[in-house]
C-alpha positions in Angstrom: 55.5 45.8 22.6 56.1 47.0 26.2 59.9 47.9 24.7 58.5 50.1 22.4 56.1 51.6 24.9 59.1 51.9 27.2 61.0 53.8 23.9 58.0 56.1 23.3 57.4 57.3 26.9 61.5 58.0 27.5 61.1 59.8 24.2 58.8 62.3 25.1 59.8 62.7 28.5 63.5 64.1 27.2 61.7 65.6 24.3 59.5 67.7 27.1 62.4 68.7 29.5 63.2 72.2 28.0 59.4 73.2 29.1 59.5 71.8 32.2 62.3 73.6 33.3 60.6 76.9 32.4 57.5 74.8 34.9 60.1 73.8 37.6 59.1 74.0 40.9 60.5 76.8 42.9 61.6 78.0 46.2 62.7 80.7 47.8 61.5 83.6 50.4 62.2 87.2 50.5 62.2 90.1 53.2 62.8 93.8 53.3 64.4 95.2 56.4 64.8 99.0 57.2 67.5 100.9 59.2 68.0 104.8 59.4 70.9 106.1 57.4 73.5 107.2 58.4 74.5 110.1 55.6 73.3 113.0 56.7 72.2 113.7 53.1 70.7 110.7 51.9 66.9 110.0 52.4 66.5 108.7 56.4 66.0 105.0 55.8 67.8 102.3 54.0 65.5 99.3 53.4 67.4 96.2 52.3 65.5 93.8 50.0 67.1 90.0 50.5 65.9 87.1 48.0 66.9 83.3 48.5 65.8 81.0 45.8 66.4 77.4 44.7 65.6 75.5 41.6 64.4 78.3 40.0 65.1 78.9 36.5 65.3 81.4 33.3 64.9 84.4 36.0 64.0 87.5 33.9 63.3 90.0 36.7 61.7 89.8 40.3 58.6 91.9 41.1 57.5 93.9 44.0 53.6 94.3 44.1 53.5 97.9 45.3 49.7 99.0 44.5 47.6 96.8 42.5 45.2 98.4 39.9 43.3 101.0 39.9 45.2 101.7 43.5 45.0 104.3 46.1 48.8 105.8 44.9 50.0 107.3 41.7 52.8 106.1 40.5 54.1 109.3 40.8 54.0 108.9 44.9 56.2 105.8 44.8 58.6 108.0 42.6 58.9 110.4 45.1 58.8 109.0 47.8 61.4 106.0 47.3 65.0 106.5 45.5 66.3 103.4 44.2 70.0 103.5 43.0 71.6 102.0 40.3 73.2 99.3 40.5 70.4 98.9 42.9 72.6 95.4 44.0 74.1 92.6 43.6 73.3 88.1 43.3 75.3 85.4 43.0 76.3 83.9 39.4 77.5 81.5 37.4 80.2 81.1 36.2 82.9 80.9 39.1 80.6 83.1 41.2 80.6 86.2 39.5 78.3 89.0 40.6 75.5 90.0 38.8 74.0 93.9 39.3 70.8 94.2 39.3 68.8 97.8 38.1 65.9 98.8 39.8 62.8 100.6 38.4 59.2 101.4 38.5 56.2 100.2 36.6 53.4 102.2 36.4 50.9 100.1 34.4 51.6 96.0 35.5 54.4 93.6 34.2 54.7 92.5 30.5 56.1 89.7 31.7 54.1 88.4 34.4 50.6 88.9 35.2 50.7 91.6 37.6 48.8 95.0 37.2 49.1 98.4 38.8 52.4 99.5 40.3 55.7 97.5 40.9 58.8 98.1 41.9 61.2 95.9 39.3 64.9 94.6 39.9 66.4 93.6 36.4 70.0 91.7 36.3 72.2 93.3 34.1 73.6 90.5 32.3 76.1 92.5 29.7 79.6 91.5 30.7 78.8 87.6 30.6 77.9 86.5 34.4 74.4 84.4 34.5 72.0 84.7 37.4 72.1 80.9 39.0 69.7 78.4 39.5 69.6 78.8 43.6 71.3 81.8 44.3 71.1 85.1 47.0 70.4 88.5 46.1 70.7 91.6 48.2 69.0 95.1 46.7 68.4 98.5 48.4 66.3 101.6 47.7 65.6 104.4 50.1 63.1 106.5 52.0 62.4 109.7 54.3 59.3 107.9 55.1 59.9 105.3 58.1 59.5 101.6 57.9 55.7 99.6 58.7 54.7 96.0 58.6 53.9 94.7 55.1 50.7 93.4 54.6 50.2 89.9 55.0 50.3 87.7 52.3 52.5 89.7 50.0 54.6 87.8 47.4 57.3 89.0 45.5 57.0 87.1 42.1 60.4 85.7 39.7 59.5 86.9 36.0 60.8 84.2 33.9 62.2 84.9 30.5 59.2 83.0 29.9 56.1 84.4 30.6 54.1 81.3 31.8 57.3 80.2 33.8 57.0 82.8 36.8 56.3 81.5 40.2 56.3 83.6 43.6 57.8 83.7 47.2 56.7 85.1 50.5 57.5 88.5 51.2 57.7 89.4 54.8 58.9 92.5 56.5 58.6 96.6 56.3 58.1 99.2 53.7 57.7 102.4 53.6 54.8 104.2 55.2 52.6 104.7 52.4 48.8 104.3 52.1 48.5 101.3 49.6 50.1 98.0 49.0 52.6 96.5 50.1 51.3 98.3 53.2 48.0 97.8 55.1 46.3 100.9 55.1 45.3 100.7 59.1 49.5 100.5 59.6 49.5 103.9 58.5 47.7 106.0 61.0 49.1 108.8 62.5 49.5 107.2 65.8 52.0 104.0 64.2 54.1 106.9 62.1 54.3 109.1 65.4 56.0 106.3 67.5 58.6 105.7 64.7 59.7 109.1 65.5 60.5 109.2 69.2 
């Protein structure tokens, strides 16, 4: 009896392991740091978005909480404000450690694949020529701003979209943004006085 009990629980246990991969736990943190450009025609600051995870799996985009709904920007703001090129950069991948580019982009109204509302900025691996994002893995994006760099507001996560909706799981986000009156920055780290000093 305690053989077949054995049997039974192994059973499902292998028979579950596709979902809980999609239900692994994750790790990871990211940060976004700024320095002033150095092309006289490019916007005046290059931020520099850097992502570490481990264990985490199916990775269908990352997501960058920008202004939650019904927000104090338009989307339109974040538009014109920050220029993200594309490729917008590059992670480590499997196989043989290919690199995968990664697209960035806006959403206006939330994330299809996540739970997030209101504005986010997206970065999307481009997956065409055959290199897979891997299971732990480094990942370094850029966009770019005229507007100079302030603390993001505590407590920010960036989230990892799995190609699973109910898979995603989150990291800290730490570091700057652009100065802009919403989310990801507090609006008191806006005032004229913090933008001035950034200037002398």
């Amino acid at each position: 009896m305690r053989t077949l009990l054995m049997f039974r629980i192994i059973f499902v246990f292998v028979a579950l392991l596709p979902a809980l991969s999609a239900f692994a736990i994750c790790d990871g943190d990211a940060s976004i740091v700024a320095e002033p450009t150095t092309d006289p025609t490019a916007p005046g600051w290059t931020y520099t978005l850097t992502i570490r995870w481990i264990d985490t799996f199916n990775i269908h985009h990352w997501v960058v909480p920008l202004d939650p709904a019904p927000g104090s920007c338009a989307c339109t703001d974040f538009q014109t404000e920050i220029i993200i090129p594309n490729p917008s950069g590059t992670s480590g991948g499997v196989p043989d450690g290919c690199a995968v580019p990664h697209i960035g982009s806006f959403a206006c109204n939330g994330d299809p694949y996540t739970v997030m509302s209101g504005k986010l900025m997206l970065f999307t691996p481009d997956l065409s020529e055959g290199c897979e994002l891997d299971n732990t893995g480094l990942g370094i994006f850029q966009f770019q701003s005229d507007l100079p760099p302030v603390p993001i507001a505590e407590g920010l996560t960036l989230i990892a979209a799995g190609a699973d909706p109910q898979g995603e799981c989150s990291f800290p986000l730490v570091g700057v943004f652009p100065a802009m009156a919403c989310n990801p920055v507090s609006a008191e780290k806006t005032g004229w006085g913090t933008l001035k000093s950034h200037y002398r």
